[in-house]
N, C-alpha and C positions, 0 to 999 in steps of 0.2 A: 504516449500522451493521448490523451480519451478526452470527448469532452459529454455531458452529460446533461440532460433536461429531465427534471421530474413533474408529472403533473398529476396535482391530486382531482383525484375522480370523485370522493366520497373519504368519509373521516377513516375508514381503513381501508379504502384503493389506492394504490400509484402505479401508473405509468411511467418506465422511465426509458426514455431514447438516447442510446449511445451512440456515440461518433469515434470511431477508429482511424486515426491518419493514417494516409494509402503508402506514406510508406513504411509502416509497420505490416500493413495487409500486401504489400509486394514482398516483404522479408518473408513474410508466411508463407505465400504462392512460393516462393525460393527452398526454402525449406522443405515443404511440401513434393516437390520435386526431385531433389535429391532422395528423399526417401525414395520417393518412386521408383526411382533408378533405380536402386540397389536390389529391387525386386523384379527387374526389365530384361526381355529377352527376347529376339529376334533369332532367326535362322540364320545360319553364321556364326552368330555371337551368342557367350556365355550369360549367364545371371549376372545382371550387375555392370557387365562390360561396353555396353551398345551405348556406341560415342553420343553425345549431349547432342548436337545439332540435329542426331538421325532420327534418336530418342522426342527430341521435342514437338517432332511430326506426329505421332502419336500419343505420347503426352499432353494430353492439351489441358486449357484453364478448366474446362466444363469438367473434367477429370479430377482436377485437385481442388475445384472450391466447397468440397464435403469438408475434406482435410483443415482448410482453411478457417473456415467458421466454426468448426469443433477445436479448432485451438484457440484462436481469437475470441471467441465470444464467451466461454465460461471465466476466461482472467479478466476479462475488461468487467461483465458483470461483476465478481467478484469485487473490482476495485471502485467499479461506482458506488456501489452498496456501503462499501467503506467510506469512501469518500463524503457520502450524501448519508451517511450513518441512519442506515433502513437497515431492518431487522425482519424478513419477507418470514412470513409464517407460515406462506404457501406454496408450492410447487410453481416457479413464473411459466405465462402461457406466452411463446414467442413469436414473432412478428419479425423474422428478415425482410429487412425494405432496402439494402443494396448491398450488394456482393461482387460488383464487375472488378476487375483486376485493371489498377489503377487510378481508382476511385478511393473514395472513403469506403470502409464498412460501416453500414449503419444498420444498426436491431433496435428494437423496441421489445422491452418487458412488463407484462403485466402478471402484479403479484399483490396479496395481501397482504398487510403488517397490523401489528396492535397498535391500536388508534390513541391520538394522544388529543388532551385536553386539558383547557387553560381552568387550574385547581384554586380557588379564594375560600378563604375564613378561615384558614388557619392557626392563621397568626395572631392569637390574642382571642383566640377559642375558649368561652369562658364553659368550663365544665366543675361539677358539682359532683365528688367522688366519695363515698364514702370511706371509712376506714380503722378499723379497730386499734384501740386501744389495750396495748400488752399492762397487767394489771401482774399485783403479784398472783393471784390464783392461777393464772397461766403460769408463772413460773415455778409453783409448787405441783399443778398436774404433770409438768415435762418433770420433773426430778424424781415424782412418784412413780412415773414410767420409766424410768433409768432402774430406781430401785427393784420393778418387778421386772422389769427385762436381766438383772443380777441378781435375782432371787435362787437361794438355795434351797434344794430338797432334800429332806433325810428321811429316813422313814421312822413310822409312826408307830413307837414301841405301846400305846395304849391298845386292847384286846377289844374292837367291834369291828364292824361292818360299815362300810362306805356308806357316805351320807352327801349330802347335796354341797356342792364345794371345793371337797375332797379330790385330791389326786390321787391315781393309781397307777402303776405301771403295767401294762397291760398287752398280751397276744391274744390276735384272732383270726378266725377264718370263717367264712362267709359262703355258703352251701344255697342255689337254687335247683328245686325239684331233684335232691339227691347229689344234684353234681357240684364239686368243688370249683367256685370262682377261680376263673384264671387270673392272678395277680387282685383278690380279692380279701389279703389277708395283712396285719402289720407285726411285728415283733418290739419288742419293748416299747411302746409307744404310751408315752406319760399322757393321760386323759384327764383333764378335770372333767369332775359331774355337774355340769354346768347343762341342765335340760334346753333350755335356748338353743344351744350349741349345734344339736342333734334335732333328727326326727321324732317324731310324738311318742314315747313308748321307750327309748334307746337306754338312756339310762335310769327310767323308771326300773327296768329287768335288769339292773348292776346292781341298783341300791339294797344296804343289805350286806352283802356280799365282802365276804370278809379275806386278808391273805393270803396266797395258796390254795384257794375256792378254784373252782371250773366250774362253770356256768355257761348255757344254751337255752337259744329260746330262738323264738319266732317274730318279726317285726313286718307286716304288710302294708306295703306303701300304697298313698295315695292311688287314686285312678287319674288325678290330675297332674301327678308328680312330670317335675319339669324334664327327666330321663325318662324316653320312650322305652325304652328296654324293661325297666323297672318299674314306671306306673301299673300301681295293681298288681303287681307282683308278690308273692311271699318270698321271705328270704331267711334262712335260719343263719342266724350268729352263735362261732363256739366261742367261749372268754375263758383266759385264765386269768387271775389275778395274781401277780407276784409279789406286789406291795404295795401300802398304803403309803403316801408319802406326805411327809409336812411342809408347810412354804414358809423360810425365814428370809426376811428381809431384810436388809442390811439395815444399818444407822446412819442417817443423814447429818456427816461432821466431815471436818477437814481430813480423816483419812478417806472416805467415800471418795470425796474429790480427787484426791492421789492418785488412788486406786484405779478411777473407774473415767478421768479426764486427763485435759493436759493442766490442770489449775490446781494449785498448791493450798484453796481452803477452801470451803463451802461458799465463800461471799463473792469469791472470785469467777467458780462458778457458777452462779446464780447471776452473775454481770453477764458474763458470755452468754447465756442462755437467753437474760432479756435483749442483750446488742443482736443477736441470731433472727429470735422471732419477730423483733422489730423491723429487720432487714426482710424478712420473709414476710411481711403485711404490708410493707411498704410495696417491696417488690410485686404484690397480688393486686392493690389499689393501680400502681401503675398501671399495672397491664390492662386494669379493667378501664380504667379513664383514657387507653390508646385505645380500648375497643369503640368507647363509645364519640372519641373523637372521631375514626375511622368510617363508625356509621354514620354522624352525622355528614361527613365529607362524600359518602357514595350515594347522596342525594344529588351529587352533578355528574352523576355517570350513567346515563339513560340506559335502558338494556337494547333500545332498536340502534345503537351505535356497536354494537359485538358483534363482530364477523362469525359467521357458523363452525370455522375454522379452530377459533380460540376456544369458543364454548366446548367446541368436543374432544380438542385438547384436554381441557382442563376437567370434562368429564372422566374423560377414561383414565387420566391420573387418578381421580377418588373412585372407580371402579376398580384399578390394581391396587389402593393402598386399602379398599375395606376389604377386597380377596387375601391379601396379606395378613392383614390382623383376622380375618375368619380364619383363615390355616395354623394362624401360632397360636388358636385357641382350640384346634381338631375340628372344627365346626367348617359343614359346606353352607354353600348360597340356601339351599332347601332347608337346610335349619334353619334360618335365619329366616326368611320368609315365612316360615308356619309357624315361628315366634313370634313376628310380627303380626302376624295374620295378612299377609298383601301378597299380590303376584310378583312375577317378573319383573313385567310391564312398568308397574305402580313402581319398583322398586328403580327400572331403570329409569324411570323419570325425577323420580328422587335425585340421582346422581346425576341428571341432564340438567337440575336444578342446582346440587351443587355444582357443576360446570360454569351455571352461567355466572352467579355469586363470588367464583373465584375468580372468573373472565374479568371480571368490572372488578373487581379488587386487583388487580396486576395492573389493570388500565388506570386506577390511581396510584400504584405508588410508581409507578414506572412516568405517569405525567409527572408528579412533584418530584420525582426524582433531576430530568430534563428542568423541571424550573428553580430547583433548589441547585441544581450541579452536582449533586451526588451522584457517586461511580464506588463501584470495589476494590480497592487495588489487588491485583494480583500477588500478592507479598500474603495477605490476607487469606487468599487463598491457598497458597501455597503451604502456607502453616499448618492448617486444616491437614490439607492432602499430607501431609509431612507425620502430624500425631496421629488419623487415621491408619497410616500404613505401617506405623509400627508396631500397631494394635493389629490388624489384621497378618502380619507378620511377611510385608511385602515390600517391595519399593516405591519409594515415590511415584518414580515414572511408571511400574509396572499398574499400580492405583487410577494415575491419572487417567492411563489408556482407558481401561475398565471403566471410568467415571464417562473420558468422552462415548464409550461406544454406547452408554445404556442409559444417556441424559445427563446423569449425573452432577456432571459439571454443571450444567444450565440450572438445575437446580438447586446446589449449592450457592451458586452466586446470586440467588433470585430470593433464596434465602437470606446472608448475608447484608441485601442489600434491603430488604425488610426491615431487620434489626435494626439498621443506623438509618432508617424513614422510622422507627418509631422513638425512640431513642430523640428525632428533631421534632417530630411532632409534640412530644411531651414538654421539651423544652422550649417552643414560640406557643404552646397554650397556656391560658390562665388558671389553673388546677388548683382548685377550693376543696381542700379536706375536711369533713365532717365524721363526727361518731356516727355507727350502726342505727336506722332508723331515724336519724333525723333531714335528712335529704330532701329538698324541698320537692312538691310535686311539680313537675313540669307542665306548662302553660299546653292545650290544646292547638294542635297542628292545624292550618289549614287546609281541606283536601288536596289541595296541589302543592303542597307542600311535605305532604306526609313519603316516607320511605314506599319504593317499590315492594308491591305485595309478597312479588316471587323472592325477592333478598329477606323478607322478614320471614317469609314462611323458612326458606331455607335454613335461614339463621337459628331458627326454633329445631329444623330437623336434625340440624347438627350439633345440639346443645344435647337433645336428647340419647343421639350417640346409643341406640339400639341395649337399653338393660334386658332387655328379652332377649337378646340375644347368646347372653351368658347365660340365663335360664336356661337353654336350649342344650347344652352341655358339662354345664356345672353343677356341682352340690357343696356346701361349704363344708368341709368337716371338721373347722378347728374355728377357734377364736383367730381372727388376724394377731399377726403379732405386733405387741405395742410401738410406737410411730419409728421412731430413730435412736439409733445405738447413741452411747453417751461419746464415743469418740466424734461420730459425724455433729451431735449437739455443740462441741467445743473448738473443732478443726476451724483455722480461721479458712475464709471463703474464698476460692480464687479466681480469675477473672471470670467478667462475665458468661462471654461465648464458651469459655472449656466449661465451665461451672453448667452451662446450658448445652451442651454436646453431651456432657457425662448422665445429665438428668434425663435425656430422648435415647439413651444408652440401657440406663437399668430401664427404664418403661419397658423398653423393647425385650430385656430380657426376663422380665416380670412377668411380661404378659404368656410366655413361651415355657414359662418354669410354675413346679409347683412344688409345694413342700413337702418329703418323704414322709412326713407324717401323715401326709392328708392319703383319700384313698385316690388308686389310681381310676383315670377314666374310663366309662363304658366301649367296649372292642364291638365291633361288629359278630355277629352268630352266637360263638360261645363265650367271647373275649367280654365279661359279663365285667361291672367294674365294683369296685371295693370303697367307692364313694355310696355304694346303697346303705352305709351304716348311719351316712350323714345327713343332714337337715339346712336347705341352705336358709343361711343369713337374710332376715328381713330386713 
């Protein structure tokens, strides 16, 4: 039995004074003692053996109350903390204030937590969303993308030379100063003559160019091109052409639908596809009317209320997930920076910034969470852990462990618990849909009224999400391919969270994969790359 005083010092200090009954702290001393023993020895007598009264002579209290406070004091904390459901973010600084044997044990802990605050205007938050209207021309663009995503090619028995439009099947290989690019070259690789596509000049030097041709030529890249390697570079291209090919397109009828969906005519299709991207505008308006309720509610969460603690928590979380996403694109920090054009410095202050942004956004949903009552249930998570590890091809428990050692878990649930605060927030605000552009302009703020500077700016630096930094080691070399297969168009939708686990799944491996067609990336020395044929996408 414990008994416990907590007092707060400041919106994220507490002090909290435990009390240990003496005789739980004389059970300890007890304890403590017998160990002793078994490691005790006198002249005469063996390890272990030296009787208890002779033992106790030298055994003294001053001896075992190390013993005693390292057993007593991390389980009593432990269960205050539970008790008084504190959540310390910081290493506690301790304070033994009595230890005598026969007494109480009493310690004092001071520690930091994320700061909680009392969260108003939620409820009946009148927000003004905009929202598109699915028309049929959306439904006719998705179906003419299905048809070119199921386009056939044959070749093209009429007798000229490639023209602008025109596909070809096509090898090549790719020579700087004599030497043959390593991994600089493709094999049968269907190109349309699509000038946009490519570098200035690329397939100007194809056109022409008729079946069974071979063709070479010369192509010198920019000085400013976005590949160090390659800016200013001359690079010769060998081509052969094997054939010209035609693009037929299916017929848009009830066997299309068969064929190429799970729906039995074209009108059925064409249902599924408007219920789909209705669902997918919807679902985009929400998210945007949670953001902007979200902002408006992180005008009660001062930045001088953030412990330095959380801030740099939450910094160094978006300093390992932009090193993350820099590596599964080949790119270091130095790319990235002389893309941007900025320092270290500049850059680590950026992330110091998103720290604090995401600091004060934990400390609201984690307040409305505490005054709404919402909690995770562990079932919830366990599901999670459950379809992850059979995808990673592990066990549960073998997963969890892995999750507790490397945060995981804590993130998961902080996640989780995100979703169903937005999910309520959406549904106690008043959310007023309107078409594209009609959205009325919002009334001017007064300055004490207006958002924190450092969350708006940050907000804006995280919107912009570094496009220079794909400059830095990309080149496009294909058209994207059109949006979504016709199976994903028709597949009915399943729940939310897996439907949302699956989506933060292909991103990940989207971002990490490129398409055999395109060329491979620039290698450091000679490892010269097969993207110098391409021209990236403006």
């Amino acid at each position: 039995m414990i008994k416990v005083t907590v007092t707060e010092e400041s919106a994220s200090e507490r002090t909290m004074e435990v009390v240990v009954e003496a005789d739980k702290v004389e059970s300890a001393f007890q304890k403590a003692f017998k160990k002793s023993l078994k490691g005790f020895a006198l002249p005469g007598f063996r390890k272990g053996k030296v009787p208890k009264a002779m033992a106790q002579r030298y055994i003294t209290d001053g001896a075992l109350v190390s013993d005693v406070v390292n057993d007593l004091v991390p389980r009593a904390f432990e269960q205050a903390i539970k008790e008084e459901q504190l959540e310390p973010i910081s290493q506690p600084n301790w304070d033994l204030v009595q230890n005598e044997r026969g007494k109480d044990l009493v310690f004092k802990a001071s520690f930091t937590v994320t700061p909680s605050i009392e969260v108003t205007g939620y409820a009946g938050m009148a927000i003004e969303q905009e929202k598109e209207e699915i028309s049929e021309e959306h439904i006719s663009d998705t179906l003419e993308k299905m048809r070119q995503q199921h386009a056939e090619f044959t070749a093209m028995e009429e007798d000229r030379g490639l023209v602008e439009g025109d596909f070809a099947t096509v090898d090549y290989t790719s020579f700087q100063n004599g030497e043959e690019i390593e991994n600089g070259g493709v094999t049968n690789y269907l190109m349309e003559m699509k000038p946009e596509n490519y570098i200035e000049g690329f397939v100007a030097n194809l056109l022409g160019s008729k079946a069974g041709e071979e063709k070479s030529f010369d192509i010198t890249f920019p000085a400013d091109y976005n590949n160090d390697e390659l800016a200013g570079e001359t690079i010769t291209f060998k081509f052969k052409i094997h054939d010209i090919k035609v693009k037929q397109l299916p017929e848009l009828d009830d066997d299309f639908a068969k064929s190429h969906s799970e729906h039995d005519s074209l009108e059925l299709l064409k249902k599924a596809i408007r219920e789909r991207l209705e669902a997918g505008v919807k679902s985009q308006a929400d998210g945007q009317a949670v953001s902007s309720i979200v902002q408006n509610l992180l005008k009660q969460v001062p930045e001088d209320i953030i412990p330095a603690q959380l801030r740099q928590h939450h910094a160094q979380k978006a300093i390992r997930a932009r090193m993350y996403e820099l590596s599964q694109r080949g790119l270091g920090l130095e790319q990235l920076l002389q893309a941007r054009g900025m320092t270290q410095d500049a850059w680590i202050q950026e992330m110091m910034g998103a720290g604090l942004f995401e600091a004060r956004l934990e400390v609201l949903y984690k307040s409305i969470a505490r005054i709404e009552g919402i909690t995770v249930e562990p079932k919830a998570m366990d599901a999670i852990i459950k379809d992850e590890a059979k995808s990673h091809k592990m066990s549960p428990k073998q997963l969890r462990k892995q999750m507790e050692k490397n945060g995981a878990m804590e993130m998961l649930e902080y996640n989780l618990l995100t979703e169903k605060l937005h999910k309520m927030l959406l549904e106690k605000a008043e959310v007023t849909y309107c078409a594209p552009g009609t959205k009325s302009e919002p009334e001017p703020e007064a300055e004490a009224d207006k958002p924190d500077a450092s969350a708006k700016s940050e907000g804006t630096a995280k919107k912009k999400k570094s496009a220079k930094s794909k400059k830095a080691g990309k080149a496009k070399a294909e058209p994207k391919a059109d949006a979504e297969s016709s199976e994903t168009t028709t597949k009915k939708s399943k729940s939310k969270s897996k439907a949302k686990t699956k989506e933060k799944a292909k991103k990940a491996k989207a971002s990490a994969k490129e398409s055999p067609a395109k060329a491979t990336k620039a290698k450091a020395g000679k490892k010269k790359s097969a993207k110098a044929s391409k021209k990236k996408a403006k």
